[in-house]
C-alpha positions as CSV (number, residue, x, y, z in Angstrom):
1,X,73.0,109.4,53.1
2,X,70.8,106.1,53.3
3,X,74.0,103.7,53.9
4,X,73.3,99.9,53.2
5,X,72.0,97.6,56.2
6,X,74.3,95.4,58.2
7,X,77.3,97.9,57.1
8,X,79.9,99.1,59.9
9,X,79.8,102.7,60.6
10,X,82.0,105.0,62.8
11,X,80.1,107.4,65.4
12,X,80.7,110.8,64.5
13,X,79.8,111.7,68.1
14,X,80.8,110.7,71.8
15,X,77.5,109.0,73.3
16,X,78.4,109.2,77.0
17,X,75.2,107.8,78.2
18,X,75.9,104.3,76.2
19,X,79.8,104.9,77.3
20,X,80.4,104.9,73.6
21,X,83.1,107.4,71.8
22,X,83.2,109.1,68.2
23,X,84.7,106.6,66.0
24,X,83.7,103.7,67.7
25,X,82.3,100.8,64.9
26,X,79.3,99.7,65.3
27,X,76.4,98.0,62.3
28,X,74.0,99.8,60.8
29,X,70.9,97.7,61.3
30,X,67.5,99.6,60.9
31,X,66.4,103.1,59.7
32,X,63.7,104.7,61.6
33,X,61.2,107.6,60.5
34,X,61.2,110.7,63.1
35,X,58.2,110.7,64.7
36,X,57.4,114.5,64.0
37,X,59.0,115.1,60.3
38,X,62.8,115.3,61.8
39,X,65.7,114.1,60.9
40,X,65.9,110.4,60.3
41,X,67.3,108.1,62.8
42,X,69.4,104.9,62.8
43,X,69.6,102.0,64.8
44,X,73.2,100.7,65.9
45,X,74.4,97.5,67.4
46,X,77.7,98.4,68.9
47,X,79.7,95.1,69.6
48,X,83.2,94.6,71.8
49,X,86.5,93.0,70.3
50,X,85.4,89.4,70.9
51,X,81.8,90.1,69.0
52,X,79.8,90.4,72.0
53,X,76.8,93.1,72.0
54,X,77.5,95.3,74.0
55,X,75.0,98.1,73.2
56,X,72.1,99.0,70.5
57,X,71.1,102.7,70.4
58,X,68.9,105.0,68.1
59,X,70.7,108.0,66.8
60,X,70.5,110.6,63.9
61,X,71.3,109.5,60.7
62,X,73.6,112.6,60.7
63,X,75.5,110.9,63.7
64,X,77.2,108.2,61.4
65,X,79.0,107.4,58.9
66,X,80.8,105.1,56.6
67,X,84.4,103.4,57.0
68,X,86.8,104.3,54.4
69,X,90.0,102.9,53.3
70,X,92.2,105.4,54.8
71,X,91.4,104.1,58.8
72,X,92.7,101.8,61.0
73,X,90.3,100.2,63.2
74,X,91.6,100.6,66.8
75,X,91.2,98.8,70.3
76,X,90.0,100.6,73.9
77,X,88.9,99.7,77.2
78,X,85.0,100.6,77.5
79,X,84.9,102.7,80.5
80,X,82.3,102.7,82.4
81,X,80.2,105.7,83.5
82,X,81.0,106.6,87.0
C-alpha cells in the first residue's frame, strides 16, 4: 500500500484499548518492519478537533487507509474506557 508520510488516514478498525474508532483520522508518520517477517506496521498520531495529540499507536499497515473525496470528516466525543 506504502501511503506517503505525514498523510491522514482513516482506521479501518475500532482500537478500544487507545478509545479510538474505525474511521477516526489520524497521520501516518513512520513505517516499521515486523519483527519476525509479518506484516508491516504503521505508526499513527491520532489528534483531537483542536490539534492536540491525543494518542500515537503502532498498527498493521492493513489497519489503514487513505481519505478519499467521497468522505466527510466528522466530530465525536472520545469516550473514555470505563
Amino acid at each position: 500500500m506504502s501511503l506517503p508520510l505525514y498523510q491522514r488516514v482513516a482506521l479501518r478498525r475500532d482500537l478500544p484499548e487507545h478509545n479510538l474508532r474505525r474511521g477516526d483520522v489520524a497521520t501516518l508518520v513512520d513505517y516499521v518492519p515486523h519483527p519476525e517477517r509479518g506484516e508491516p506496521g504503521c505508526v499513527v498520531e491520532v489528534f483531537n478537533a483542536l490539534g492536540e495529540s491525543i494518542a500515537v499507536v503502532a498498527v498493521p499497515e492493513s489497519d489503514i487507509e487513505g481519505l478519499r473525496a467521497d468522505e466527510v470528516l466528522a466530530v465525536r466525543p472520545l469516550a473514555k474506557a470505563v
